[in-house]
N, C-alpha and C positions, 0 to 999 in steps of 0.2 A: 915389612910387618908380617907379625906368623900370625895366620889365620886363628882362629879363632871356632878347635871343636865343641860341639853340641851334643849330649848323647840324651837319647832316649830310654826312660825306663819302660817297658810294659805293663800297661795297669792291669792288677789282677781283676779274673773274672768279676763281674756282681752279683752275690748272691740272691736267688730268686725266691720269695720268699712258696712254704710250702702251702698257702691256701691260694696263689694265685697261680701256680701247676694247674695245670688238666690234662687229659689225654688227647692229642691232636684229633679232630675231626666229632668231637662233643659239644654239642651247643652250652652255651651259657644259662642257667636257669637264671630264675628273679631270685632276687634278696630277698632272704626273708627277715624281715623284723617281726621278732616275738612282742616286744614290748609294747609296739603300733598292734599286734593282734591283740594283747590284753586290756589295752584302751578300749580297745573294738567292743568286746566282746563282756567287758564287765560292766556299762550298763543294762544287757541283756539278763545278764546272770541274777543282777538286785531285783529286776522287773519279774522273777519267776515266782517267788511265796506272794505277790500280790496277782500273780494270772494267774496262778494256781487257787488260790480264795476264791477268785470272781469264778471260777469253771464252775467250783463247789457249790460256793454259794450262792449265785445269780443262774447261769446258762444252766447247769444241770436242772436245777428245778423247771426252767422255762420247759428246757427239752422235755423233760417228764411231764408237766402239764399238757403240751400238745399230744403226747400219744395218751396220752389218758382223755383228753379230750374226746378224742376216735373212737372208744372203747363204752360197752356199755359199763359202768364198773358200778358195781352196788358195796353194799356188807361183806354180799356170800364172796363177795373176789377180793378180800383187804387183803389177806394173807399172802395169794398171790394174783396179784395187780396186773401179771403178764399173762396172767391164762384167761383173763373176762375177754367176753366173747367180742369181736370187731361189728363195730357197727357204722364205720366211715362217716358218713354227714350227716346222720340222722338226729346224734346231740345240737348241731348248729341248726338244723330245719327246725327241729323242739322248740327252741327256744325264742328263735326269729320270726316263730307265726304269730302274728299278732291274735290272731284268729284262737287259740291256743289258749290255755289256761298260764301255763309256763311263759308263753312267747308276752301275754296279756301284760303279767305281773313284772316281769321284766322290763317292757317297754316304759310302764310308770314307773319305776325306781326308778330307767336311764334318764326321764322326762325331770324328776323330785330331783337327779342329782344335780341334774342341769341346772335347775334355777334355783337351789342352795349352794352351788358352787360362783354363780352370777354375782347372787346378793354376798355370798361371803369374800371375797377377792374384792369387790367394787367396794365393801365397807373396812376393808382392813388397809386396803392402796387409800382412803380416804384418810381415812383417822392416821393412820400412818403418816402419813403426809403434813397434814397438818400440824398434829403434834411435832415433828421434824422441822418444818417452816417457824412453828410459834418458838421452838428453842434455839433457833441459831441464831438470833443476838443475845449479847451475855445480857445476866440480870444475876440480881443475889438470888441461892435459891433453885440455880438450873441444873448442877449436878445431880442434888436431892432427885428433883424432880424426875431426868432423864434415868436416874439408878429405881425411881419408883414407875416408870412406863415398862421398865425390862422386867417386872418380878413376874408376871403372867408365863412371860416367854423361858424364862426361869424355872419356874417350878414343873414337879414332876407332871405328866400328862394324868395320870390317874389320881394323884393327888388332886388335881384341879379341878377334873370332872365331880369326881365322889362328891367335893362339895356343893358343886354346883348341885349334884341332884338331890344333897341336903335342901340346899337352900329353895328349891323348887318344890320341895312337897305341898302339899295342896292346905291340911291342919295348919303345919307348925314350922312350914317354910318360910325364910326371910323373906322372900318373893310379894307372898301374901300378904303378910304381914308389912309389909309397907305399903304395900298399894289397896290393899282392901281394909286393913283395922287401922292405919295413921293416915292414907288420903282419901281414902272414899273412895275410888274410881272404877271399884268392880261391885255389881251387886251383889256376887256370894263369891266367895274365893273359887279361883277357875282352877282345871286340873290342866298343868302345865307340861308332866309327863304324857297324858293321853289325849288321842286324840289329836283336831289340828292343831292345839297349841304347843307339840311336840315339834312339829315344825319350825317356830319361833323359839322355845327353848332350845334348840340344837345349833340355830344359829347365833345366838346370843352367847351360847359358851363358844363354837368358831370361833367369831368375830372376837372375843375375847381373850382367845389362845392366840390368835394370828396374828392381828393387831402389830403388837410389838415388835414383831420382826420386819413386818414392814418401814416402823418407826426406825429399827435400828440401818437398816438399807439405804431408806432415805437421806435421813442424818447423815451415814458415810459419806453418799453421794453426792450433799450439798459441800463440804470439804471441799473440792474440786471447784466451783464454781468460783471466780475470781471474787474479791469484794469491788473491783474497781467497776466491773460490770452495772452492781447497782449503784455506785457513786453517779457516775456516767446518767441512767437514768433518773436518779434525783435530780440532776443540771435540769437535766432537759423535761421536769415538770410531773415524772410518772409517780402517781403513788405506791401504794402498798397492791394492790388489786393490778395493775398495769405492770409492776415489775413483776408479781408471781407468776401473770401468763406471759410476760414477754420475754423475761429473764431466769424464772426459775424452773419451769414445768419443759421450757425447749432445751435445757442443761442435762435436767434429769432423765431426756428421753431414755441412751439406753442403759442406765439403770433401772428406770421401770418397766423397759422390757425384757431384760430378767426375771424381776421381782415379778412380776405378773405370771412368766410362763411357771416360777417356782409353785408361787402361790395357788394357780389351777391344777397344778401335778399335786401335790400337797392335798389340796382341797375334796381334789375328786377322788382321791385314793383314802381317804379317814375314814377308818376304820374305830381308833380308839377310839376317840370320844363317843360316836353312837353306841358304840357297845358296853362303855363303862356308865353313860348315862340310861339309858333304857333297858339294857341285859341283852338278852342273848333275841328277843324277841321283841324287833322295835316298832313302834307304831306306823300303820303305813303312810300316813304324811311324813313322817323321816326314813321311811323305808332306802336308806342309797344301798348303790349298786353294794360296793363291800359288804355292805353287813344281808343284802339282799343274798350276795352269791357264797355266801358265811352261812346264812340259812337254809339255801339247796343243798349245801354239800354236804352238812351234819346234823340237819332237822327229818330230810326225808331220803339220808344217806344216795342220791344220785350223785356221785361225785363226778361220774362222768360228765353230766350235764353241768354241774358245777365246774368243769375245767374248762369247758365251753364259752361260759359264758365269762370264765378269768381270762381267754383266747383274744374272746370279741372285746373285753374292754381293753389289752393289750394292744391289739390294732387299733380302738381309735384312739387310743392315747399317743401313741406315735403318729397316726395320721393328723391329730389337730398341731401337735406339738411340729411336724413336718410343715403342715402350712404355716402355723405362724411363724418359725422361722424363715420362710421362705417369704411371706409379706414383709417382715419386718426390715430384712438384708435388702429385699428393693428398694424397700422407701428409705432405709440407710444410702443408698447409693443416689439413690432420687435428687434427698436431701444435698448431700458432699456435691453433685453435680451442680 
């Protein structure tokens, strides 16, 4: 047998390609992906005309209130703001002696706003509430209804007052005119603008502005609650009164503590209404802090003293707002435990 030759060809070189060359004794760097960076980087980029707004509109102002706070600044310094003379803690001692005529009047605004902010929150989370609870089983009739709770919350703020403080005037106000000329109940028409019944008018337009928005919070917030929840307690003998605190009001915990911390931020900060109902000078049983530090700053032009005491309501607004987040997140946790 004749054997049987084999031959070999040589395979030519393999070309290497030219981006995986390098020059011997060069580290490798990292990959870069452009694509993964513009992923990176373009939520950042969307997020800039909104932190740019908030620098504008929120922090710069804050910043400027605080050194104007320090400063004595009157009239003669409007022009330039940076040249009124420093006067360090002396607007915040002013204002904080009770002792004080400034520190005196302060204290009772921050006392009036206290317990006008109490009564308005406690009667808006009520009615709120209610009306919420009364319209979550169908009936004919509950759209209507539910489209006529919103129109308060609806309408413009200044629109709503103006009228109110029609309706208030003492002659020829509706106010009057139902309670003193159709039921008897006042011996002479009272003055509702002055005076303490300035008090009770201020909160009865609140309560009537806020109201609603409560209602609408609520109402989302029942959504959520199973229906099987109250079936369950029907079995088992609970009425009406027994499922709302057993079933409804444990449901809506933290909905309403939202709705609460809103409703006290809101509250203590209102500004429109006192000042479209009363003017520029409100009676000092409505005297709140807003319209109080509204009238430091552009009645007897101290605006120093007026940024002061915009300073101190800024802290304790964040400080009550701090603890009660901080109660509330425990007893969340308390609770889940």
């Amino acid at each position: 047998m004749t054997p049987v030759k084999t031959t070999t060809t040589p395979h030519a070189p393999t070309a290497v390609p030219a981006a995986r060359t390098r020059a011997p004794g060069t580290a490798r760097g990292p990959r870069r992906r452009p694509g993964l960076l513009r992923r990176t980087a373009l939520p950042y980029v969307l997020l800039l005309p909104a932190l740019a707004l908030e620098v504008l509109v929120h922090l710069l102002p804050i910043v400027m209130g605080v050194l104007m706070s320090f400063k004595e600044l009157t009239q003669f310094h409007l022009r330039d703001w940076g040249a009124a003379p420093w006067r360090g803690l002396g607007n915040f001692t002013a204002v904080l002696d009770p002792g004080a005529p400034a520190g005196e009047a302060l204290l009772r605004s921050f006392l009036t706003t206290c317990l006008f902010t109490v009564a308005s929150v406690g009667l808006c989370w009520l009615l709120g509430t209610a009306a919420a609870v009364f319209l979550q089983e169908a009936f004919r009739g509950r759209a209507l209804l539910r489209a006529l709770f919103l129109v308060p919350y609806a309408l413009p703020v200044y629109a709503a007052v103006i009228t109110w403080a029609f309706m208030f005037q003492r002659d020829d106000g509706l106010v009057n005119h139902v309670l003193h000329d159709q039921l008897g109940l006042t011996g002479s028409p009272p003055f509702w603008l002055l005076g303490d019944n300035s008090f009770w008018a201020l909160l009865v337009v609140s309560v009537w502005k806020g109201w609603p928005f409560a209602f609408l919070v609520v109402m989302a917030g029942l959504q959520n609650v199973p229906r099987e929840l109250y079936e369950a307690g029907a079995l088992d003998g609970a009425g009406t009164w027994r499922q709302i605190r057993a079933i409804t009001l444990p449901s809506l915990r933290p909905v309403n503590q939202v709705l609460v911390l809103v409703l006290f931020l809101w509250t203590f900060n209102d500004f429109n209404t006192p000042f479209v109902l009363f003017g520029k000078a409100a009676p000092e049983a409505a005297d709140l802090v807003s319209v109080h530090i509204h009238q430091s700053s552009f009645a007897t032009w101290n605006f120093g003293a007026g940024a002061a005491m915009s300073v101190l309501l800024l802290c304790f607004l964040l400080l009550v707002t701090g603890v009660y987040l901080f109660l509330t997140s425990r007893g969340r946790k308390a609770a889940d435990a």
